[in-house]
PDB file of N, CA, C and O in Angstrom, chain B, residues numbered from 101:
ATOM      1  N   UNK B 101      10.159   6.852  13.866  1.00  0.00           N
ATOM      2  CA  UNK B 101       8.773   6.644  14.165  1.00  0.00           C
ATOM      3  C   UNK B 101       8.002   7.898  13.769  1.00  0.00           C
ATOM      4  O   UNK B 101       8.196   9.055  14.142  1.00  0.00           O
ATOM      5  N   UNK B 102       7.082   7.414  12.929  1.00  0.00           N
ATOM      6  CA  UNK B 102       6.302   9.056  12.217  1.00  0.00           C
ATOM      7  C   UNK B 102       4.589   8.942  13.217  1.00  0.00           C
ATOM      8  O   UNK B 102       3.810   7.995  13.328  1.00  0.00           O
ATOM      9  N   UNK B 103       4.547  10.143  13.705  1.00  0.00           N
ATOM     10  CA  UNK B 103       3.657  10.141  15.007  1.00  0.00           C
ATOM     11  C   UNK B 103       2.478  11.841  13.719  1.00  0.00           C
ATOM     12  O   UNK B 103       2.787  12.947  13.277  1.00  0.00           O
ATOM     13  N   UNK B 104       1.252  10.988  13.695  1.00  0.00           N
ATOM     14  CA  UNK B 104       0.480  11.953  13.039  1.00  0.00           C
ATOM     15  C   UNK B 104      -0.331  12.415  13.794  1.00  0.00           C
ATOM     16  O   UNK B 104      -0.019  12.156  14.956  1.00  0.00           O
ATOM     17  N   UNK B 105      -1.676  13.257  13.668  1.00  0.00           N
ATOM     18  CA  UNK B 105      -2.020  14.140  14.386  1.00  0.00           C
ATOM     19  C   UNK B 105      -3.009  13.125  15.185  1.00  0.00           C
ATOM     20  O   UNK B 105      -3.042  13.333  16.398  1.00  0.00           O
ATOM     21  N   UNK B 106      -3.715  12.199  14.767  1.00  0.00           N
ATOM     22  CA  UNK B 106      -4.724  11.218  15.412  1.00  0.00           C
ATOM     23  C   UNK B 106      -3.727  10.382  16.187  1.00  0.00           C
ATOM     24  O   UNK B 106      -4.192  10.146  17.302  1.00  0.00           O
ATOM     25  N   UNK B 107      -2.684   9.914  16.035  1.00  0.00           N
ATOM     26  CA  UNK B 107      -1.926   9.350  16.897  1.00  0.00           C
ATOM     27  C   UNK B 107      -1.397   9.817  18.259  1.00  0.00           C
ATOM     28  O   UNK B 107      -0.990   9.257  19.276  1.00  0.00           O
ATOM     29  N   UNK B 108      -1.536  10.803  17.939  1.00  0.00           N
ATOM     30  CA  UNK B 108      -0.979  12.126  19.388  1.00  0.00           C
ATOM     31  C   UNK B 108      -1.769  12.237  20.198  1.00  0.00           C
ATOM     32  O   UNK B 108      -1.562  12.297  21.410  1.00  0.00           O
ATOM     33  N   UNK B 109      -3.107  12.291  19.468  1.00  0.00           N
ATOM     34  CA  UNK B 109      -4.576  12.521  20.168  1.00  0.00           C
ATOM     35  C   UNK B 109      -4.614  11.376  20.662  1.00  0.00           C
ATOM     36  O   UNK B 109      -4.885  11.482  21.858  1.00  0.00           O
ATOM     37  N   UNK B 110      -4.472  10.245  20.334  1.00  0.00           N
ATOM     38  CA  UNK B 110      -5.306   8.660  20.655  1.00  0.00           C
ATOM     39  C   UNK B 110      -3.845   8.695  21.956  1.00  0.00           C
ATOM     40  O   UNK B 110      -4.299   8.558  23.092  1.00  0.00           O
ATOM     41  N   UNK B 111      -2.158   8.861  21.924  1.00  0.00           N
ATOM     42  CA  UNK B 111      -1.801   9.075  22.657  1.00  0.00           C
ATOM     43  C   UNK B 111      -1.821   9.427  24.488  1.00  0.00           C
ATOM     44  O   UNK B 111      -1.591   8.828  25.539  1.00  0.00           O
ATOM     45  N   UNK B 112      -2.297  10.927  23.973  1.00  0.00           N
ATOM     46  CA  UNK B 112      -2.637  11.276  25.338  1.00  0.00           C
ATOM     47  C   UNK B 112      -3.769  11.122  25.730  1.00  0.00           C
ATOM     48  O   UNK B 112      -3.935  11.344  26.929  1.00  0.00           O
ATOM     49  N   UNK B 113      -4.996  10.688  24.906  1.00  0.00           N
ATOM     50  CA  UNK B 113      -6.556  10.302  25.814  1.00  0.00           C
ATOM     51  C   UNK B 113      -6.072   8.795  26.814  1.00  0.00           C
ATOM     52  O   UNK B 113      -6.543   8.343  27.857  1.00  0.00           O
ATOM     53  N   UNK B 114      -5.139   8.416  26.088  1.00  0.00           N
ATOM     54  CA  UNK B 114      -5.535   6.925  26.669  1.00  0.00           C
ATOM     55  C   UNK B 114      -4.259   7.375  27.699  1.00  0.00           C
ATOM     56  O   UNK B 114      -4.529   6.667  28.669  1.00  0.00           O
ATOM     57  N   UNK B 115      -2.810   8.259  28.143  1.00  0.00           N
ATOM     58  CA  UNK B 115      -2.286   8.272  28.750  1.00  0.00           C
ATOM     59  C   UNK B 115      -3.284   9.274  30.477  1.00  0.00           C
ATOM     60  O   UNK B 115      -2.909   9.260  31.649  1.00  0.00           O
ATOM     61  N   UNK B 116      -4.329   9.864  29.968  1.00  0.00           N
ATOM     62  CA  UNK B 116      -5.212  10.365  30.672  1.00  0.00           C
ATOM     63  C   UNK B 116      -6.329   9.339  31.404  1.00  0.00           C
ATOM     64  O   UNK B 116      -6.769   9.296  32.553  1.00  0.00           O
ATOM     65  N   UNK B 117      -6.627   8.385  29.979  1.00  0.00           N
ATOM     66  CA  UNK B 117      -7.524   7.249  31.028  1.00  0.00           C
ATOM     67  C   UNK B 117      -6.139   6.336  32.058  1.00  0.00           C
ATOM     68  O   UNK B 117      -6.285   6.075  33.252  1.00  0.00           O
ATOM     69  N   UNK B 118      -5.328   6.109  31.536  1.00  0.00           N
ATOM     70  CA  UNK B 118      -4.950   5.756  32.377  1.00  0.00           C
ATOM     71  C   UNK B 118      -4.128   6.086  33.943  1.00  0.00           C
ATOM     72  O   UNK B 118      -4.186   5.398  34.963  1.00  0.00           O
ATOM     73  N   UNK B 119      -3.337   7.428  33.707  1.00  0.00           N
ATOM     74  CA  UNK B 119      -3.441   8.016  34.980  1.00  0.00           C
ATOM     75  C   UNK B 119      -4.839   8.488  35.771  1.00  0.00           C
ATOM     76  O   UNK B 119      -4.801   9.026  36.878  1.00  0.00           O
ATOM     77  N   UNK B 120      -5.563   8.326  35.347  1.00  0.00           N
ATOM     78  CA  UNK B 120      -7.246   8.566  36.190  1.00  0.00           C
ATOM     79  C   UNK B 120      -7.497   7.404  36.823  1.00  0.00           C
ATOM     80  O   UNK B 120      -8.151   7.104  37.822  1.00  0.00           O
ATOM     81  N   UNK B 121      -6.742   6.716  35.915  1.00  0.00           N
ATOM     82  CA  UNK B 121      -6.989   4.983  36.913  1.00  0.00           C
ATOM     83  C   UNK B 121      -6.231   4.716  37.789  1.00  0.00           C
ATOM     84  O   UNK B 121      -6.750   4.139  38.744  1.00  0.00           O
ATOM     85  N   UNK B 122      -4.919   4.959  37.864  1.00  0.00           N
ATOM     86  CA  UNK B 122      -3.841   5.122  38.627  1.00  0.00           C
ATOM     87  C   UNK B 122      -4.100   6.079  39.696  1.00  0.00           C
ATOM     88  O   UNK B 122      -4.174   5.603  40.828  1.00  0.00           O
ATOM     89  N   UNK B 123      -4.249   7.321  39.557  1.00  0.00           N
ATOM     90  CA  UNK B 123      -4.840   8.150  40.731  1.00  0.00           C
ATOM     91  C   UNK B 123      -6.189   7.400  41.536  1.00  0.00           C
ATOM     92  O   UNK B 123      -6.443   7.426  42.740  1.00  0.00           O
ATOM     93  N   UNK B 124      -6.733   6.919  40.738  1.00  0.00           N
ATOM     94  CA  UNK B 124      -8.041   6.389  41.337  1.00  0.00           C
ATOM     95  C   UNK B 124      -7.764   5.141  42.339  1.00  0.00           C
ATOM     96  O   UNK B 124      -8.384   4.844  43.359  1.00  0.00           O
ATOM     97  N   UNK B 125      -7.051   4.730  41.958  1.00  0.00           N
ATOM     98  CA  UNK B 125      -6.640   3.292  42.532  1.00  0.00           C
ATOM     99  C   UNK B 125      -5.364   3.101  44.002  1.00  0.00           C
ATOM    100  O   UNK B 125      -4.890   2.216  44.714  1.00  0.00           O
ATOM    101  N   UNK B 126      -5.295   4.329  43.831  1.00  0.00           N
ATOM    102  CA  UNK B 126      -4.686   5.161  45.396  1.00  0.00           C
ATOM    103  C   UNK B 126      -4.428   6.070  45.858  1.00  0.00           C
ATOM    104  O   UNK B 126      -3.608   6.946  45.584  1.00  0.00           O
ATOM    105  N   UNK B 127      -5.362   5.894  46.879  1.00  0.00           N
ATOM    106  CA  UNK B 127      -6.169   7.018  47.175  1.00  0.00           C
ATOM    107  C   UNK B 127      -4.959   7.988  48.141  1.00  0.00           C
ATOM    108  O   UNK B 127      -3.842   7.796  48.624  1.00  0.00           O
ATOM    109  N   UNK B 128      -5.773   8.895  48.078  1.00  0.00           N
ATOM    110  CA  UNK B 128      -4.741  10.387  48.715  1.00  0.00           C
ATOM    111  C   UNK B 128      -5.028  11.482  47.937  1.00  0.00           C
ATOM    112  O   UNK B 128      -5.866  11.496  47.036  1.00  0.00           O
ATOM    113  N   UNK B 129      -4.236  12.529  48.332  1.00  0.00           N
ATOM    114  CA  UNK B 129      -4.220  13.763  48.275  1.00  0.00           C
ATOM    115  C   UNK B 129      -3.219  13.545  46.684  1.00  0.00           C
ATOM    116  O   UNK B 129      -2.462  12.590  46.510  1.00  0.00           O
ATOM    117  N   UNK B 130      -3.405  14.438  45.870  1.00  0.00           N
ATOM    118  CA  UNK B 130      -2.175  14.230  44.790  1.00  0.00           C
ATOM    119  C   UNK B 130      -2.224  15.596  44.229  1.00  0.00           C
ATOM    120  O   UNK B 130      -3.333  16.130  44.241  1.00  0.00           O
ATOM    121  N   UNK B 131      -1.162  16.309  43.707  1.00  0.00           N
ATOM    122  CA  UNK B 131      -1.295  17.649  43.116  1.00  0.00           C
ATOM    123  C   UNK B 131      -1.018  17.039  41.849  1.00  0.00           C
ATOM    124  O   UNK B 131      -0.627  15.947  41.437  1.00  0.00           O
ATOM    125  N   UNK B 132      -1.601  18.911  41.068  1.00  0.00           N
ATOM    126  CA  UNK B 132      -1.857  18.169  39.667  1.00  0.00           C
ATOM    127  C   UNK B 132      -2.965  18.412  39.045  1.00  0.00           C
ATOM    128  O   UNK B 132      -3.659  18.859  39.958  1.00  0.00           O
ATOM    129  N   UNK B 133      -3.597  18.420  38.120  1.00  0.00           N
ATOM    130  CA  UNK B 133      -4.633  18.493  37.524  1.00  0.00           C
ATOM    131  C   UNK B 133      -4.587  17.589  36.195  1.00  0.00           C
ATOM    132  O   UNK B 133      -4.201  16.433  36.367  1.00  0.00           O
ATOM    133  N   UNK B 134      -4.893  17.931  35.051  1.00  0.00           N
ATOM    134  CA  UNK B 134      -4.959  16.972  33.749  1.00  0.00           C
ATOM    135  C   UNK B 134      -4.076  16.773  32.896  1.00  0.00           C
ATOM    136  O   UNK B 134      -3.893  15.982  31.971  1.00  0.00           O
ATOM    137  N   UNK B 135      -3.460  17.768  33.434  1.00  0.00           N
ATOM    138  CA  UNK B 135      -2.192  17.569  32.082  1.00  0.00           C
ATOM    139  C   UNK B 135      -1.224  16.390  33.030  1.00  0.00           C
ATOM    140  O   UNK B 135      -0.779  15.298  32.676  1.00  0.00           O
ATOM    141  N   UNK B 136      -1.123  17.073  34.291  1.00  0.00           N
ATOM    142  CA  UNK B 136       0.027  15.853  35.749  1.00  0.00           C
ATOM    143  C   UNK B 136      -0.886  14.211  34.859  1.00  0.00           C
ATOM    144  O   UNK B 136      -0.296  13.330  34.234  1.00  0.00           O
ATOM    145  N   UNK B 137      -1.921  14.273  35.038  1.00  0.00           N
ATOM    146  CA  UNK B 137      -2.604  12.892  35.115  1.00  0.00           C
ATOM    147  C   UNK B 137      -1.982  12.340  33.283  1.00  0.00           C
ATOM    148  O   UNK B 137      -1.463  11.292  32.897  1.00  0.00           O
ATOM    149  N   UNK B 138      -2.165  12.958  32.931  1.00  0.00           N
ATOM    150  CA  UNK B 138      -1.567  12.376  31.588  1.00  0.00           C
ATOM    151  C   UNK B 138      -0.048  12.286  31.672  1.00  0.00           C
ATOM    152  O   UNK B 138       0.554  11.214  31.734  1.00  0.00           O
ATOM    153  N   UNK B 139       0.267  12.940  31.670  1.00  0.00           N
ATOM    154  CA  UNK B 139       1.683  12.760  31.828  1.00  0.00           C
ATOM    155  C   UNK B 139       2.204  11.596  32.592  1.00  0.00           C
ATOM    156  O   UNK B 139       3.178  10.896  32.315  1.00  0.00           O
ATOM    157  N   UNK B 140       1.207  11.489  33.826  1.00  0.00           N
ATOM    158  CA  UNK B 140       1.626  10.344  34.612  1.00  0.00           C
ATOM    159  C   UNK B 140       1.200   9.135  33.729  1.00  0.00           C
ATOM    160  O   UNK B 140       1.915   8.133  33.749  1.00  0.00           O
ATOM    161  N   UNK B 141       0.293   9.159  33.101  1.00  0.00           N
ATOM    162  CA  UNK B 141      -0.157   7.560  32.294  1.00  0.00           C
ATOM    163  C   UNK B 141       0.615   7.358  30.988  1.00  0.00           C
ATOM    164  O   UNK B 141       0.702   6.253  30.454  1.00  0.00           O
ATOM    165  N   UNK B 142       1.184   8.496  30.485  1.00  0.00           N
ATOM    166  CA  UNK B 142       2.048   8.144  29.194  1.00  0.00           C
ATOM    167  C   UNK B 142       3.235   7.731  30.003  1.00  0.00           C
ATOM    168  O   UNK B 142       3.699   6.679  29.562  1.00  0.00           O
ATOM    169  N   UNK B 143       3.936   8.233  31.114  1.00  0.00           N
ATOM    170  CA  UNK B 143       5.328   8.015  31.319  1.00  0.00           C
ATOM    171  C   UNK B 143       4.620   6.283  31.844  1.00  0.00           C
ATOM    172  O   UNK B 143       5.226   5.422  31.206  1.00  0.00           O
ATOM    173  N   UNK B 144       3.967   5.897  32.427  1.00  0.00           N
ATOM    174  CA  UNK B 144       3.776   4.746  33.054  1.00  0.00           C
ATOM    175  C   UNK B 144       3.503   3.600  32.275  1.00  0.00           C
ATOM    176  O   UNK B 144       3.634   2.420  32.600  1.00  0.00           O
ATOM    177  N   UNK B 145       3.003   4.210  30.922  1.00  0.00           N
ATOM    178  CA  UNK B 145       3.051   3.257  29.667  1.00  0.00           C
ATOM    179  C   UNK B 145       4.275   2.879  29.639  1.00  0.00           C
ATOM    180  O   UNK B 145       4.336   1.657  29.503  1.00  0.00           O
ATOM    181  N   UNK B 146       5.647   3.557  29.732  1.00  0.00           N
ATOM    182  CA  UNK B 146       6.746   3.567  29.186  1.00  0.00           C
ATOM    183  C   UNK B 146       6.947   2.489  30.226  1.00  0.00           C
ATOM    184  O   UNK B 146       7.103   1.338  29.818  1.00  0.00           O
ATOM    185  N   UNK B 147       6.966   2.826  32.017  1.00  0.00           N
ATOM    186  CA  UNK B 147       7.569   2.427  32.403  1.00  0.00           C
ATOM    187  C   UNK B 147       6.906   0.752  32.601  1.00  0.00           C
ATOM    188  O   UNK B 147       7.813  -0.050  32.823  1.00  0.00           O
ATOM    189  N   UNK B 148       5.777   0.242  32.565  1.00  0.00           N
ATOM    190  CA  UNK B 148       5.196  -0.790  32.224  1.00  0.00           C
ATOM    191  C   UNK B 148       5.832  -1.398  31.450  1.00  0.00           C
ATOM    192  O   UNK B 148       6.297  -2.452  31.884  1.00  0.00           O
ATOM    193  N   UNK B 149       6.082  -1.102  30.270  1.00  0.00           N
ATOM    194  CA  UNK B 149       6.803  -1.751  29.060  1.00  0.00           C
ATOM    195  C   UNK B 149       8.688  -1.812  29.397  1.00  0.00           C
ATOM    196  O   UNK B 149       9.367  -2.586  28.722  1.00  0.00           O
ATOM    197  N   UNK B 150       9.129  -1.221  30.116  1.00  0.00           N
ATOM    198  CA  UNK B 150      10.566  -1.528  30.657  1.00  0.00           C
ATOM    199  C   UNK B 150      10.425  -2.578  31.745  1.00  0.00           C
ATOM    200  O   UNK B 150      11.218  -3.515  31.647  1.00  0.00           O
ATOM    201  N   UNK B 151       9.636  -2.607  32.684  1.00  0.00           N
ATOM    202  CA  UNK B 151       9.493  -3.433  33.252  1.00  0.00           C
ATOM    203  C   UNK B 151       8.984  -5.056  32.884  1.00  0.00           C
ATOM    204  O   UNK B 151       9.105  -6.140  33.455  1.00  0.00           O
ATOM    205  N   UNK B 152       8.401  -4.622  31.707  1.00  0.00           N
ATOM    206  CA  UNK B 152       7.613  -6.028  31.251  1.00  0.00           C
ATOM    207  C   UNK B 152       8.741  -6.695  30.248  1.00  0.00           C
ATOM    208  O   UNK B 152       8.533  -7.820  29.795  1.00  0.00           O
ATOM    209  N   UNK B 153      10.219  -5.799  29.838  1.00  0.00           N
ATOM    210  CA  UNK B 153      11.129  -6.044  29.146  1.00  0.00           C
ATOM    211  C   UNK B 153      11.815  -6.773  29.977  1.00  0.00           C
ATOM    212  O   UNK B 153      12.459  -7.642  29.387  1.00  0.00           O
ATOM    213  N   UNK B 154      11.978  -6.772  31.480  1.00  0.00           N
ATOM    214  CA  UNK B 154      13.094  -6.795  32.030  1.00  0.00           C
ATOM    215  C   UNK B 154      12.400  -8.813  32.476  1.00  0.00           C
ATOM    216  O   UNK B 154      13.075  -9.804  32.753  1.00  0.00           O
ATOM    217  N   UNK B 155      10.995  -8.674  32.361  1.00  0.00           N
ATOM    218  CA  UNK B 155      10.671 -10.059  32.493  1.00  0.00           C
ATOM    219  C   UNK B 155      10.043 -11.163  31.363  1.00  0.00           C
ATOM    220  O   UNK B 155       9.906 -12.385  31.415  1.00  0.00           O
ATOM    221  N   UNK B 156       9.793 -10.368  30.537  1.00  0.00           N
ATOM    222  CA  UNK B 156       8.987 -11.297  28.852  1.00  0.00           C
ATOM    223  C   UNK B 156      10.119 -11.237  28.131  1.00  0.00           C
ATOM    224  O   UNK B 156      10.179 -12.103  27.258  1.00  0.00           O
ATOM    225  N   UNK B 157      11.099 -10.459  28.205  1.00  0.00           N
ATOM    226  CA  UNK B 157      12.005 -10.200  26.815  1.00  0.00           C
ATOM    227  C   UNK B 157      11.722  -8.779  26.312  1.00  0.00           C
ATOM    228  O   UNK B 157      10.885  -8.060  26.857  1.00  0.00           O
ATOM    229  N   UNK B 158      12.456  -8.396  25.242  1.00  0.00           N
ATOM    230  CA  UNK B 158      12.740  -7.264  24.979  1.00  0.00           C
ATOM    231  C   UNK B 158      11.619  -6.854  23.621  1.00  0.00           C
ATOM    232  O   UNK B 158      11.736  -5.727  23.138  1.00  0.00           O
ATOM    233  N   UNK B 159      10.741  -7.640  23.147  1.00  0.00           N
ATOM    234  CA  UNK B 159       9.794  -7.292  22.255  1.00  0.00           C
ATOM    235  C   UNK B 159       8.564  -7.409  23.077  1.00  0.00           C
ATOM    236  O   UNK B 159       7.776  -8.103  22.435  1.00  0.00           O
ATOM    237  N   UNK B 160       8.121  -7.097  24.040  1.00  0.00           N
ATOM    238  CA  UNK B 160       7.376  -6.633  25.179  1.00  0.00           C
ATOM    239  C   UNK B 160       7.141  -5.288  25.166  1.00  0.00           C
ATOM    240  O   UNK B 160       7.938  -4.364  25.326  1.00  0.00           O
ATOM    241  N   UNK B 161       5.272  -5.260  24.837  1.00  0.00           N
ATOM    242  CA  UNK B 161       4.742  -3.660  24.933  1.00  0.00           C
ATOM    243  C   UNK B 161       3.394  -4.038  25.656  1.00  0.00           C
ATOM    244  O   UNK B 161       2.413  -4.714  25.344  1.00  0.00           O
ATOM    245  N   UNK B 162       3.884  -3.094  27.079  1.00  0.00           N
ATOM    246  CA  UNK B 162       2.813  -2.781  28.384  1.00  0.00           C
ATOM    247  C   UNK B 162       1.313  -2.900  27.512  1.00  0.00           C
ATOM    248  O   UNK B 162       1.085  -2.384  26.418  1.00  0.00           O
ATOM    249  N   UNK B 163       0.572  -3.560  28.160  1.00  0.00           N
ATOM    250  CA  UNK B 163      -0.749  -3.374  27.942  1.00  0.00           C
ATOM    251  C   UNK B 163      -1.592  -2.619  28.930  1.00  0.00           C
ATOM    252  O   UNK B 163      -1.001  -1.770  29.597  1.00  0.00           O
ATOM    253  N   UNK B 164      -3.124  -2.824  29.171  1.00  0.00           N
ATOM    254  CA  UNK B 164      -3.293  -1.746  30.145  1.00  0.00           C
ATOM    255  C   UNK B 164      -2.762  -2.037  31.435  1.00  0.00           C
ATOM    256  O   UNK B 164      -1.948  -1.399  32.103  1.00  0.00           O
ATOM    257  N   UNK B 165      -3.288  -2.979  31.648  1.00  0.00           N
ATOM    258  CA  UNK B 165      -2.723  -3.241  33.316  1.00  0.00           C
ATOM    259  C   UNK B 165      -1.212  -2.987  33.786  1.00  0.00           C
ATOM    260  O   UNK B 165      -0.903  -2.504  34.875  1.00  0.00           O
ATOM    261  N   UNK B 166      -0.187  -3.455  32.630  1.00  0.00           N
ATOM    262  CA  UNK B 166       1.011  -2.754  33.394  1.00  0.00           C
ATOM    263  C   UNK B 166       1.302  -1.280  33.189  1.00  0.00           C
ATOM    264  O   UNK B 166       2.084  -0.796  34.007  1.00  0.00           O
ATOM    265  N   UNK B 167       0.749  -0.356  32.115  1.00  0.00           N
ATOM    266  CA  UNK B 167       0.790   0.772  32.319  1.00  0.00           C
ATOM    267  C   UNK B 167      -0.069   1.111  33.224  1.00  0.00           C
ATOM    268  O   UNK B 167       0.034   2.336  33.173  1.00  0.00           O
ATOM    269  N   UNK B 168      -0.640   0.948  33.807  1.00  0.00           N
ATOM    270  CA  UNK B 168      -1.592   1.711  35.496  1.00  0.00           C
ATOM    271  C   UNK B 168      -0.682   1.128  35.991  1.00  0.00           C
ATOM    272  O   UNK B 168       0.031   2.104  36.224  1.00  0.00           O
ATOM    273  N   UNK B 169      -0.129   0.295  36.343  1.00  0.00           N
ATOM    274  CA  UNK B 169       1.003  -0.971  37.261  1.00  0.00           C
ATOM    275  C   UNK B 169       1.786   0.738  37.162  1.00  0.00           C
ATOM    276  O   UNK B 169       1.642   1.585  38.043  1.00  0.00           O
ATOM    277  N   UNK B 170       2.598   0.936  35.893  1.00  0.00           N
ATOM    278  CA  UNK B 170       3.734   1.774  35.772  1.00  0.00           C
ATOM    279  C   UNK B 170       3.335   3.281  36.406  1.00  0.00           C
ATOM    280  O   UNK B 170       4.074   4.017  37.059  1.00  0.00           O
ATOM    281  N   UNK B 171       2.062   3.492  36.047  1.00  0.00           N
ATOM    282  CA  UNK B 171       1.518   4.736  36.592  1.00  0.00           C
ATOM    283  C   UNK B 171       1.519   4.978  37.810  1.00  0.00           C
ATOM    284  O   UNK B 171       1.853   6.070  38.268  1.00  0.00           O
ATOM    285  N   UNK B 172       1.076   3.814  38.628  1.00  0.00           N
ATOM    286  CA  UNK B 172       1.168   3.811  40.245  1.00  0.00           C
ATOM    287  C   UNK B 172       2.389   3.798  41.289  1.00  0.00           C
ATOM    288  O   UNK B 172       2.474   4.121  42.474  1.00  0.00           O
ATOM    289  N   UNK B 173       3.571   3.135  40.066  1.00  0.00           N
ATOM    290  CA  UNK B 173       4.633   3.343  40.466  1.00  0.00           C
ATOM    291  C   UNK B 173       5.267   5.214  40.371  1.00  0.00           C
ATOM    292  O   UNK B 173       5.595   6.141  41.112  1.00  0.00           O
ATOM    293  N   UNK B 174       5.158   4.954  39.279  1.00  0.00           N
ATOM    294  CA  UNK B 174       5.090   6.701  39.516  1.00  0.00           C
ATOM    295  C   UNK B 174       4.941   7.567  40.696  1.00  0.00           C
ATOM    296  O   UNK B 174       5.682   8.191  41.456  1.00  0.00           O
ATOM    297  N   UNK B 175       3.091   7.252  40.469  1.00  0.00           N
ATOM    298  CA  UNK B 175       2.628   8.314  41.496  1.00  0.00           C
ATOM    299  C   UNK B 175       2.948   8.056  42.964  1.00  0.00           C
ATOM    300  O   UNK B 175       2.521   8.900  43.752  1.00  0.00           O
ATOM    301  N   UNK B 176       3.455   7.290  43.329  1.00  0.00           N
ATOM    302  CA  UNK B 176       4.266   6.590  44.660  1.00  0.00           C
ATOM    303  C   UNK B 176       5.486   7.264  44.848  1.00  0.00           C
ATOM    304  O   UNK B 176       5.776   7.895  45.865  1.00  0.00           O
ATOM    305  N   UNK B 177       6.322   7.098  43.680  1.00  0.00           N
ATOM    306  CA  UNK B 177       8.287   7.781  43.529  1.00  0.00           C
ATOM    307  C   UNK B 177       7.587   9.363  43.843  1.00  0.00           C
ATOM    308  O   UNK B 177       8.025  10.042  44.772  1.00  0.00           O
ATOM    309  N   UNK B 178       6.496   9.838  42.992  1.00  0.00           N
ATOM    310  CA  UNK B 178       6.483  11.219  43.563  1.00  0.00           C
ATOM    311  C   UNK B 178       5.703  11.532  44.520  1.00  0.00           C
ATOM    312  O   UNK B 178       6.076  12.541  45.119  1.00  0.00           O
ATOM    313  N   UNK B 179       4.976  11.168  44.815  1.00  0.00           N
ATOM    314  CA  UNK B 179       4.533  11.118  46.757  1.00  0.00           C
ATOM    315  C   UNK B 179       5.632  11.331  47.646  1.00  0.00           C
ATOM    316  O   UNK B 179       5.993  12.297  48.318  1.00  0.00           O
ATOM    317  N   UNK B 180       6.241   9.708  47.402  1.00  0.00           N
ATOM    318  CA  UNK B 180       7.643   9.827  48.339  1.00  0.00           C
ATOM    319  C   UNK B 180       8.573  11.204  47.874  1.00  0.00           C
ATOM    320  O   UNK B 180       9.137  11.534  48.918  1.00  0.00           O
ATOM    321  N   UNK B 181       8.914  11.982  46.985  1.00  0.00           N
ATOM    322  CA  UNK B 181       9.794  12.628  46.818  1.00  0.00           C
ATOM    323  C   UNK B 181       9.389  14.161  47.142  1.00  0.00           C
ATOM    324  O   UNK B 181      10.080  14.835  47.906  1.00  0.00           O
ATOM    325  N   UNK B 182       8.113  14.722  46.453  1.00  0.00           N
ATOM    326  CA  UNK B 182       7.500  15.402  46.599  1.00  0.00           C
ATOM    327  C   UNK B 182       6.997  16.030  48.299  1.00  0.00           C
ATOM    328  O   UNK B 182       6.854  17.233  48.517  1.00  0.00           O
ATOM    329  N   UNK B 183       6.849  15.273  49.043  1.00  0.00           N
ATOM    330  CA  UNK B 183       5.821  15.545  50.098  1.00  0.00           C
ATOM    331  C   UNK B 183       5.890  16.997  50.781  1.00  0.00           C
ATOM    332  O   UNK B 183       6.882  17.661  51.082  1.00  0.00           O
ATOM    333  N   UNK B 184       4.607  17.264  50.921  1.00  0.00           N
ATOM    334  CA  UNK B 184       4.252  18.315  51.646  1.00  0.00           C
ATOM    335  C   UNK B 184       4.758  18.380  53.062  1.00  0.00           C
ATOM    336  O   UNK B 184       4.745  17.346  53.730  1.00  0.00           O
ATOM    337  N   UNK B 185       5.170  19.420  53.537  1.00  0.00           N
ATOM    338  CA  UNK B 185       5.532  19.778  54.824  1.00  0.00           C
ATOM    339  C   UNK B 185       4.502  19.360  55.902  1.00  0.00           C
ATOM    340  O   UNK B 185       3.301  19.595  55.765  1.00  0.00           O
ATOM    341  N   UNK B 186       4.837  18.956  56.592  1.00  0.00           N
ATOM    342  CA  UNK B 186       3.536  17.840  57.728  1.00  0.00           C
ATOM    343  C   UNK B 186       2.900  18.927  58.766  1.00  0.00           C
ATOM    344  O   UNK B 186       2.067  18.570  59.600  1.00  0.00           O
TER     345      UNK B 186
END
């Protein structure tokens, strides 16, 4: 897969809109700043699209809604794992 410089860019804007949506969409405290929020919406792309494999078939690629779906799962596994001392 040959990944060029506009592809990288178009990449992480849209892995940024979409962890902004994902953070947005449950609510709390979250550490992190912009790079966490992207990171969280590219990995949630991924994980959208494994999940959407495991029920459409294996030529299944997440659209938006299951990457925020995947993002929220995320930001949940690290809530739960993460947590601050009470």
């Amino acid at each position: 897969m040959d990944f060029g410089a506009h592809s990288i860019i178009w990449i992480i804007l849209v892995g940024l809109v979409i962890g902004a949506i994902a953070k947005l969409l449950m609510p709390g405290k979250d550490p992190g700043g912009c790079i966490v929020t992207i990171l969280l919406g590219i990995a949630g792309a991924l994980v959208g699209t494994w999940i959407g494999r495991i029920f459409a078939g294996e030529n299944y690629v997440a659209g938006w809604i299951m990457s925020i779906v995947g993002a929220m799962i995320l930001l949940l596994l690290y809530r739960l794992l993460f947590r601050r001392g009470v």
